[in-house]
N, C-alpha and C positions, 0 to 999 in steps of 0.2 A: 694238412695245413695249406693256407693258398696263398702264406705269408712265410718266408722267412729271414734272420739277419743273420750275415756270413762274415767272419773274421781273414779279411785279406791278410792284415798283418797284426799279430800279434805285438800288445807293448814292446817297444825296442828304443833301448838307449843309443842315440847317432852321436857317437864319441869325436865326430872327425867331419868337418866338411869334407862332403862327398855326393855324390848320388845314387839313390838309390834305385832298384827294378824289382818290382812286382809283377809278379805273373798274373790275368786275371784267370783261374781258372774253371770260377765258375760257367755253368752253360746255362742257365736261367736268364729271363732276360732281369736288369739290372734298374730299378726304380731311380735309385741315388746309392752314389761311394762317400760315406761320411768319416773326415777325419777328426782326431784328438789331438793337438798339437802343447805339450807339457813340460814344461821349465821346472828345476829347481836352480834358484837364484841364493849364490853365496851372500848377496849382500841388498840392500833395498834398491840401489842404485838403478836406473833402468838407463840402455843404451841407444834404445831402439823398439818399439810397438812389436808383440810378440808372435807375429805370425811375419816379421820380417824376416826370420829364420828359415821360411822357405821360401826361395827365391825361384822357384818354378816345379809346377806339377802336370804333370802330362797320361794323356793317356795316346797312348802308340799300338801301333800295328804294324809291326817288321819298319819300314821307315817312314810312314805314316803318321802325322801326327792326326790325331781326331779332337784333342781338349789339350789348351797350353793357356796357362794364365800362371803369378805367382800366389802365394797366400792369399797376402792383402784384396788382390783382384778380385780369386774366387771366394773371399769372404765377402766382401761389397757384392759379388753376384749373388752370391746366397739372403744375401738382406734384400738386394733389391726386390728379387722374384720370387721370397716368400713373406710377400706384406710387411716387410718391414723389421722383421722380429728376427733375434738373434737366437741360436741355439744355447744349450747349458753351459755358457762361461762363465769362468770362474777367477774373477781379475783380483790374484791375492798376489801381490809384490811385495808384500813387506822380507824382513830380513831373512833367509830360509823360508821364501816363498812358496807356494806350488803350482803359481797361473797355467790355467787351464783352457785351450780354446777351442772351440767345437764349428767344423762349416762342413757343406757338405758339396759337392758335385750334382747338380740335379739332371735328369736326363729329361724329365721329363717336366709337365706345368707344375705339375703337384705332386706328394707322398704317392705312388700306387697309380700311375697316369696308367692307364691300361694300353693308349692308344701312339704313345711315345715314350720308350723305353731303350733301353742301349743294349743290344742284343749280339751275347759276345760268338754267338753261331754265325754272326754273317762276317765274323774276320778272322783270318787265319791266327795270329798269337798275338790278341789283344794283350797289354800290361800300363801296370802305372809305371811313370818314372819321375820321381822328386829328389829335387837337388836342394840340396841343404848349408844354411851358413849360422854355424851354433853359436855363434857370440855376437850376434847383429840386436839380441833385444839385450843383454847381460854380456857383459866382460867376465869371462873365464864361468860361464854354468856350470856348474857339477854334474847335472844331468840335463841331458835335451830329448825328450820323447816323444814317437811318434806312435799312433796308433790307428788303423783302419779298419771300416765295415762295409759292406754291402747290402744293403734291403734288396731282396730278391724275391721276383714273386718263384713258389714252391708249384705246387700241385694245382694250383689255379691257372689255365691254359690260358695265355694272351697273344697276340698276332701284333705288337705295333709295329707301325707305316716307318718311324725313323726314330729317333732322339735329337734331341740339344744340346749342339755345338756349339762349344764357347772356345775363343782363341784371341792373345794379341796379336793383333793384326799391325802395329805399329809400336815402336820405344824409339824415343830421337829426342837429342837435343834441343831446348829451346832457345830462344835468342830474344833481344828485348826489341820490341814490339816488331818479331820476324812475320812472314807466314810460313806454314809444313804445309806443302799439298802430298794428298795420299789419292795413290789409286785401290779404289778398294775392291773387293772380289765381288763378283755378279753369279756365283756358280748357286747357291742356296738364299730362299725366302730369311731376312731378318728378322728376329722377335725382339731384340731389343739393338741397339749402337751405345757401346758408354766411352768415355773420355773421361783420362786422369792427371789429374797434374797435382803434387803431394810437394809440398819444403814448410819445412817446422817455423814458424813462427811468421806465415803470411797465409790468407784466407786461399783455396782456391779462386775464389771469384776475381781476384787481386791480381791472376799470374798469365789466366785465358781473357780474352778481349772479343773474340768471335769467335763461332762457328758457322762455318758453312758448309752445305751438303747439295750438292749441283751435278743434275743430270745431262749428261749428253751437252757436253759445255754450256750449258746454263739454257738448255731449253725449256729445262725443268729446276728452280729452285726449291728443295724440302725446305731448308731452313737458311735462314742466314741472319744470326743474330749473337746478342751475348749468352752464352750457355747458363747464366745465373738467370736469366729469363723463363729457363726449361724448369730449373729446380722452382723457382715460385710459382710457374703454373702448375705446376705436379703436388706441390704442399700437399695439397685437400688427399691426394691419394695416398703421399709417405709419411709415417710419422717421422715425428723427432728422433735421432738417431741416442739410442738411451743405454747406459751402463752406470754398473755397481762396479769401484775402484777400492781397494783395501789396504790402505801403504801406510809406510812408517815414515811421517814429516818430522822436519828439525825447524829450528827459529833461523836457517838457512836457508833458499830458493832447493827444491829439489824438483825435478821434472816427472810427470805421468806421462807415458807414450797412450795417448786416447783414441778411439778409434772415429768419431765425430773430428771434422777437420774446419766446421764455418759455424760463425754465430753458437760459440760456445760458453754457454751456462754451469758454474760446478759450485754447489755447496759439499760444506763436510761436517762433518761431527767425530767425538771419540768414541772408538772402539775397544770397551772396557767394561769391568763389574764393576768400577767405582765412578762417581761425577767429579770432572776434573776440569775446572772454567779453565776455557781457549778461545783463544781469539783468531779464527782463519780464515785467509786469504788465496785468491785464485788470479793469475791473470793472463792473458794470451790462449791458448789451448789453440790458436789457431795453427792451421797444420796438420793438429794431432799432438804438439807437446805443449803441455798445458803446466806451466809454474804454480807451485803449490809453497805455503808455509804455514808453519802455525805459530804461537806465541809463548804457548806452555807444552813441551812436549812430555811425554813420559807414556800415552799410551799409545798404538797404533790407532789408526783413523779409517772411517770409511768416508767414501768420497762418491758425490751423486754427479756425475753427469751427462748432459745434453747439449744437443747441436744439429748440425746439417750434414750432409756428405759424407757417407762412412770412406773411410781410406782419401780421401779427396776426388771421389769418383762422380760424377754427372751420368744420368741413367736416360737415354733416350727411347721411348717405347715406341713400339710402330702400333697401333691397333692398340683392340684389346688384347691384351697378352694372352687370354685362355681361348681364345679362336682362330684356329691355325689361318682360318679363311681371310682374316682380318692382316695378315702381318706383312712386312714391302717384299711384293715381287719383285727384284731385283735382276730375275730373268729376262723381264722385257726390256734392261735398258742398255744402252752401249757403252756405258762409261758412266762411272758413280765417282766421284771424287771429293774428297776432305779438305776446306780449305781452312787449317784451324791458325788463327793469329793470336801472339805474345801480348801482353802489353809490356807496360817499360820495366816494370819487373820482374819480367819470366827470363830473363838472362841467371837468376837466383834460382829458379825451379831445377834447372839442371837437366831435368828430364821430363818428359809426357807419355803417357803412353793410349793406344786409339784401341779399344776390341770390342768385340761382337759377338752376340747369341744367335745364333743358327739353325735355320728347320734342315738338317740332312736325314734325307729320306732312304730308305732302304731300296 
C-alpha cells in the first residue's frame, strides 16, 4: 500500500473540560491529521457554533509548539486551502441531536503533497494537545466526542523539504476605532496571513476598518486597506460559504450557530413524510447566529444556508498557494508589522485574532 489512514485516537467521550495529549507515534511522514468533533445535544437549544468546543489544538514537540490554532481557526483554514469545500458535516441540532463536524490539519498543499509533509522522524516526541470546553456549543451535552486520523503515506518512499505551519500569532482585545500593531515573525516564507474578528450579530466587515502590512517602517507597503476589499477581490476564487442545517424551530426566535459570518442568505423548508404549510422566516445570521422561526411547527426543519467568511476569518494569500517559489519571503525584511484598526464598533468584538500558514522547512 503507498497509502494509509491511522487511528491517533479512537471515539472518546471528553466528560470534563480538560486537555487532552496525544502521542504522535506514527513514523511515516504525515499528509493531513483529520478530526471528528460529535455532540449529542439534550435539547435543540444551541449555545454556541459547534467547534467552539475546542478552544485550542496543537501540535508540540517537548516545548515546542509547531501548529496552534483553535477549532473554528483550523476549520476556516481547512476551507480556505482546500477550495473552498467543507468536509462530511453533519449540522443535525434538533432535539437528541448528533452534529457532526469534520476539519483536518493540512501539512501539506494538498491530500498526498509528496513534497510537503509533516515528518514525525525529524522531532523528538511530536503529539497533539487539545483543550476542550464541553458546554460552549449546548448547555449541559450528554456526550461530547472527539475522534482522530492520520493519512499517512505507507510503503510509498517520499523525502519532503518541510510542511505547513499554521499558528496564532496574535488574540487581543479590540477597542472602538483603536489601532493593534503587531510585530510579526520573519523566521519562515508565508503561504497565506488571515485575520479574525467573530461577535454574533454584527458583520465582520462592521468591527475591522483597516489593514495594514508595512515593511521595514513603511519602506515597503503590502497592503493598507479595508480587509472587506481582500474578500471582494478574492470572490471569483472562494465560493459562497454553504451548509445544510437540520433543527427543531418554534413560532419563537430560536438561534442557529452558522458557520458563514457576512452577507448571509437562509431559506428552509420541513423536514417530514407529510406536507405541513409553514411560513419561515430568517434574520441577522450575521456573525454566525442567525434568528430562525416558523409559523406552524410540528415537524423538524432543514435549513439552506449561505454567506461570506467562514468563522469570520479574512484569508490573505501571498502568490499562488501551490508554488512554494511564489509565496512572501519574509527572510529578506527587517521588520514586518500589522497595523490592524477597530472601527467604532469593535469595542463589541471583544477580541481579534492575527495567524499564519507557514513554509518550515526541514
Amino acid at each position: 500500500m503507498n497509502h494509509r489512514v491511522t487511528k491517533l485516537l479512537a471515539r472518546t467521550d471528553i466528560d470534563a473540560d480538560q486537555t487532552k495529549i496525544i502521542e504522535i507515534n506514527v513514523k511515516d511522514p504525515i499528509t493531513t491529521i483529520l478530526f471528528k468533533a460529535e455532540l449529542l445535544m439534550p435539547s435543540y437549544l444551541m449555545a454556541g457554533h459547534i467547534l467552539e468546543t475546542i478552544t485550542k489544538i496543537e501540535v508540540i514537540d517537548g516545548s515546542e509548539v509547531l501548529f496552534s490554532l483553535n477549532g473554528q481557526e483550523a476549520d476556516a483554514l481547512d476551507w480556505y486551502t482546500n477550495g473552498g469545500r467543507f468536509r462530511g458535516n453533519y449540522n443535525y441540532v434538533c432535539s437528541y441531536g448528533t452534529p457532526q463536524r469534520y476539519f483536518a490539519l493540512n501539512f501539506g498543499r494538498y491530500l498526498w503533497d509528496k513534497e510537503l509533509a509533516f515528518d514525525p522522524t525529524k522531532f523528538s516526541n511530536p503529539a497533539l494537545r487539545i483543550t476542550f470546553d464541553i458546554d460552549a456549543a449546548c448547555d449541559s451535552c450528554l456526550h461530547n466526542y472527539i475522534t482522530v486520523w492520520a493519512n499517512v503515506f505507507d510503503e510509498q518512499t517520499v523525502s519532503p523539504v518541510g510542511f505547513l505551519m499554521s499558528k496564532e500569532i496574535k488574540n487581543y482585545p479590540t477597542g472602538a476605532s483603536t489601532h493593534e500593531y503587531t510585530d510579526l515573525p520573519t523566521d519562515h516564507p508565508y503561504r497565506y496571513r488571515f485575520l479574525r474578528c467573530q461577535y454574533a450579530g454584527t458583520e465582520p466587515s462592521n468591527l475591522i476598518a483597516n489593514f495594514k502590512l508595512s515593511e521595514d517602517v513603511d519602506k515597503r507597503v503590502v497592503f493598507d486597506d479595508q480587509p472587506s476589499l481582500v474578500m471582494k477581490n478574492l470572490n471569483p476564487y472562494f465560493p459562497m460559504v454553504k451548509e445544510e442545517w437540520y433543527a427543531s424551530l418554534a413560532t419563537s426566535v430560536r438561534y442557529i450557530y452558522i458557520t458563514p459570518t457576512e452577507r448571509i442568505v437562509a431559506t428552509g423548508s420541513c423536514w417530514g413524510d407529510t406536507s405541513i404549510q409553514k411560513d419561515y422566516a430568517f434574520v441577522d445570521g450575521d456573525g454566525g447566529k442567525l434568528a430562525a422561526i416558523v409559523a406552524n411547527p410540528g415537524h423538524n426543519s432543514q435549513v439552506m444556508v449561505s454567506g461570506q467568511m467562514p468563522h469570520g476569518v479574512w484569508a490573505f494569500p501571498f502568490g499562488d498557494p501551490d508554488k512554494i517559489e511564489e509565496w512572501y519571503d519574509v527572510g529578506r525584511v527587517g521588520s514586518l508589522v500589522a497595523d490592524i484598526t477597530a472601527t467604532s464598533n469593535g469595542a463589541a468584538a471583544k477580541t481579534a485574532q492575527l495567524f499564519l500558514q507557514q513554509l518550515r522547512s526541514y
